[in-house]
SENU-293479 format. One record per residue: residue in three letters; z, x, y of N, C-alpha, C, CB in turn. Coordinates in pm, whole numbers, plus 32768, in hexadecimal, padded with zeros to 4 digits. Glycine has a CB too. Layout:
BEGIN
ALAZXYZXYZXYZXY
...
END
This chain:
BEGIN
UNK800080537F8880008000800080008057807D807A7FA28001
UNK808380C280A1804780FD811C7FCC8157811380AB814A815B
UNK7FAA817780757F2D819C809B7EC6816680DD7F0481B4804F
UNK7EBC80FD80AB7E7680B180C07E54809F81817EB48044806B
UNK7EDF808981927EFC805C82257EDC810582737FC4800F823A
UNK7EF4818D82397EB381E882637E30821582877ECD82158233
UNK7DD381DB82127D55820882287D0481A2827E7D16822481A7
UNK7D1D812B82797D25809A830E7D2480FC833D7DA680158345
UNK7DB9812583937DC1812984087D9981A9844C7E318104841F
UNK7D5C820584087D42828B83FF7C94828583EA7DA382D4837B
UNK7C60822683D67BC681EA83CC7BA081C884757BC1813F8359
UNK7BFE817C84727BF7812C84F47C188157857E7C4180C984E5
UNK7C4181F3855D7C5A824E85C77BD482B085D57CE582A285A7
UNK7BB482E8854B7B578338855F7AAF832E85997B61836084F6
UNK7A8D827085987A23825A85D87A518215865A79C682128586
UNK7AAA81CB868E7AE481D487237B01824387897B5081A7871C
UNK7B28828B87147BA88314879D7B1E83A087777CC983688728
UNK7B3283CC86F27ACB845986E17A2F842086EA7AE284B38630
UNK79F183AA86E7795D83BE8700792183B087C0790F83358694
UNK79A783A2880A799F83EA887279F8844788B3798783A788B4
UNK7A148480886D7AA784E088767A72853789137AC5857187C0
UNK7AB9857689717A4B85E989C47A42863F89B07A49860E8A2F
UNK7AA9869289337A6886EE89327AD4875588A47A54872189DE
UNK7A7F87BD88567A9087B888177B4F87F887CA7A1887D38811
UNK7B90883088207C318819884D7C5D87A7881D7C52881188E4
UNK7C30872E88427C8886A688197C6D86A2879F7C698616885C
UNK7C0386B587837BD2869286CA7C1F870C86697AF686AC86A8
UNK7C14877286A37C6E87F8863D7D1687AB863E7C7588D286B0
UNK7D49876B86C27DB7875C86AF7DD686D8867A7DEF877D8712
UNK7D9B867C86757D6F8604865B7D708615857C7CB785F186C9
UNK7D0A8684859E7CFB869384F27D9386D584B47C63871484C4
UNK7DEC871484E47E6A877285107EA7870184DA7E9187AC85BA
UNK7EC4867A85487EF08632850A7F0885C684BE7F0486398521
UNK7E8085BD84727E82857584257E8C85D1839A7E1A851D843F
UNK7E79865583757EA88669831B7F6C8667831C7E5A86DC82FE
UNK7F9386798362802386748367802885F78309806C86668404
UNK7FF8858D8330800384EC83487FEE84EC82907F68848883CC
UNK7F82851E825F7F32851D81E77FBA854E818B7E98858C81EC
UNK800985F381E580758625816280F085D8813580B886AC8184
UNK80EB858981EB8180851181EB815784AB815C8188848882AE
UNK80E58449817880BE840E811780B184368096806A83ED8133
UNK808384938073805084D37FD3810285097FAD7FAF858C7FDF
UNK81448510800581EF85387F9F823684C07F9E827185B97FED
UNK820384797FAA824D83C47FAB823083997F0681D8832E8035
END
């Protein structure tokens, strides 16, 4: 289930927020933290 509710809401960021991101800084840190997000989830 929060997977579930992870990859939603992590879908729904990456064509809103990164397919006009300005520049490529937000997306390295952006990608930064969503793996954090990925290690929180995957030790649950």
């Amino acid at each position: 289930m929060a997977n579930a509710i992870y990859n939603f809401f992590f879908n729904l960021l990456d064509h809103e927020a990164l397919s006009s991101a300005p520049s490529a800084y937000f997306n390295n840190g952006w990608n930064a933290i969503k793996q954090l997000f990925n290690a929180f989830f995957s030790s649950r």
